[in-house]
C-alpha positions in Angstrom: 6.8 26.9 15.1 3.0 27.8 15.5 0.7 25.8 15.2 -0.4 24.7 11.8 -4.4 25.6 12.2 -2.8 29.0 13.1 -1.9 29.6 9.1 -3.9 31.5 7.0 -4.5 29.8 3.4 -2.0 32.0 1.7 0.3 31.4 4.5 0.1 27.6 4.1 0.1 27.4 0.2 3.7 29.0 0.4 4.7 26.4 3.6 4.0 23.7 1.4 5.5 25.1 -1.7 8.7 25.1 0.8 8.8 21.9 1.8 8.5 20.9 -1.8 10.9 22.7 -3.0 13.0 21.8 -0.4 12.5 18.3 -0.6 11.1 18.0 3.0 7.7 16.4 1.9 7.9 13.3 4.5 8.3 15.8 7.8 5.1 15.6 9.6 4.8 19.3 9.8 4.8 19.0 5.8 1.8 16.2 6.1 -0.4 18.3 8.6 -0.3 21.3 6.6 -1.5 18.9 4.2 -4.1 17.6 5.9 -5.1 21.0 7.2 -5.2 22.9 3.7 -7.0 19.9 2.2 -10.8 20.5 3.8 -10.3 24.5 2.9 -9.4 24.1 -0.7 -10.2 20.4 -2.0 -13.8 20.7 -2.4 -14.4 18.4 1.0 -11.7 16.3 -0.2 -10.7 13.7 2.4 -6.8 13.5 2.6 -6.3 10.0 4.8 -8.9 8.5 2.8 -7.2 9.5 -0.7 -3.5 8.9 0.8 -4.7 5.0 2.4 -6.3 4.3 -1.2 -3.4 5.3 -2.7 -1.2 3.7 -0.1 -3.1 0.5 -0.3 -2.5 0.6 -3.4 1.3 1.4 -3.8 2.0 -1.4 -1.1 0.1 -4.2 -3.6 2.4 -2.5 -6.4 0.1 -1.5 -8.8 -0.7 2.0 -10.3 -3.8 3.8 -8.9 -5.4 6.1 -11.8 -6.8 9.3 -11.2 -10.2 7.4 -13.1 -10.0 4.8 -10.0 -9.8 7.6 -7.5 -13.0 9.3 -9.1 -14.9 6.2 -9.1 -14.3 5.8 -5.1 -16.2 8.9 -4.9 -19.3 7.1 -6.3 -18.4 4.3 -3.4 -20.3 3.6 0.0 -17.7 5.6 1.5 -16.5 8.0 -1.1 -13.5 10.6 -0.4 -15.3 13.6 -1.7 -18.6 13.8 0.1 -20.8 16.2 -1.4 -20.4 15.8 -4.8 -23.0 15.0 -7.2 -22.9 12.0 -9.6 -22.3 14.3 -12.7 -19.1 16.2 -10.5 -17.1 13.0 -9.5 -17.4 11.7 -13.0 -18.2 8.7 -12.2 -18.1 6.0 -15.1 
């Protein structure tokens, strides 16, 4: 398979809706799509940082609203960079 900074947008939007459908979202070819399509469509979203909150979080148990996500943006070392206080919502 090529390699997955070889995929056009379109190209990996349908590779992950694939995966997903096909239940295959813990293959690491899944995951670096991911992390590949995440920079050109989320805004300057930072994947690993979101997935370890979240991850930190699901390890201690407890539920991780999308509210708590926002507010790390407005953190020393937010997971959307670039943002304006008024964008991340920020409460």
């Amino acid at each position: 398979m090529k390699s997955i900074t070889e995929w056009n947008d379109k190209q990996l939007g349908n590779l992950i809706a694939n995966y997903q459908r096909l239940g295959k979202v813990e293959e690491a070819y899944y995951l670096d799509a991911l992390s590949e399509i995440a920079p050109r469509k989320g805004a300057g979203l930072n994947l690993d940082k979101t997935f370890n909150a979240v991850l930190k979080a699901a390890k201690k148990r407890r539920f991780l609203s999308y509210k708590q996500l926002s507010e790390a943006r407005c953190s020393a070392n937010p997971p959307w960079p670039g943002l304006s206080i008024a964008e991340s919502r920020c409460w």
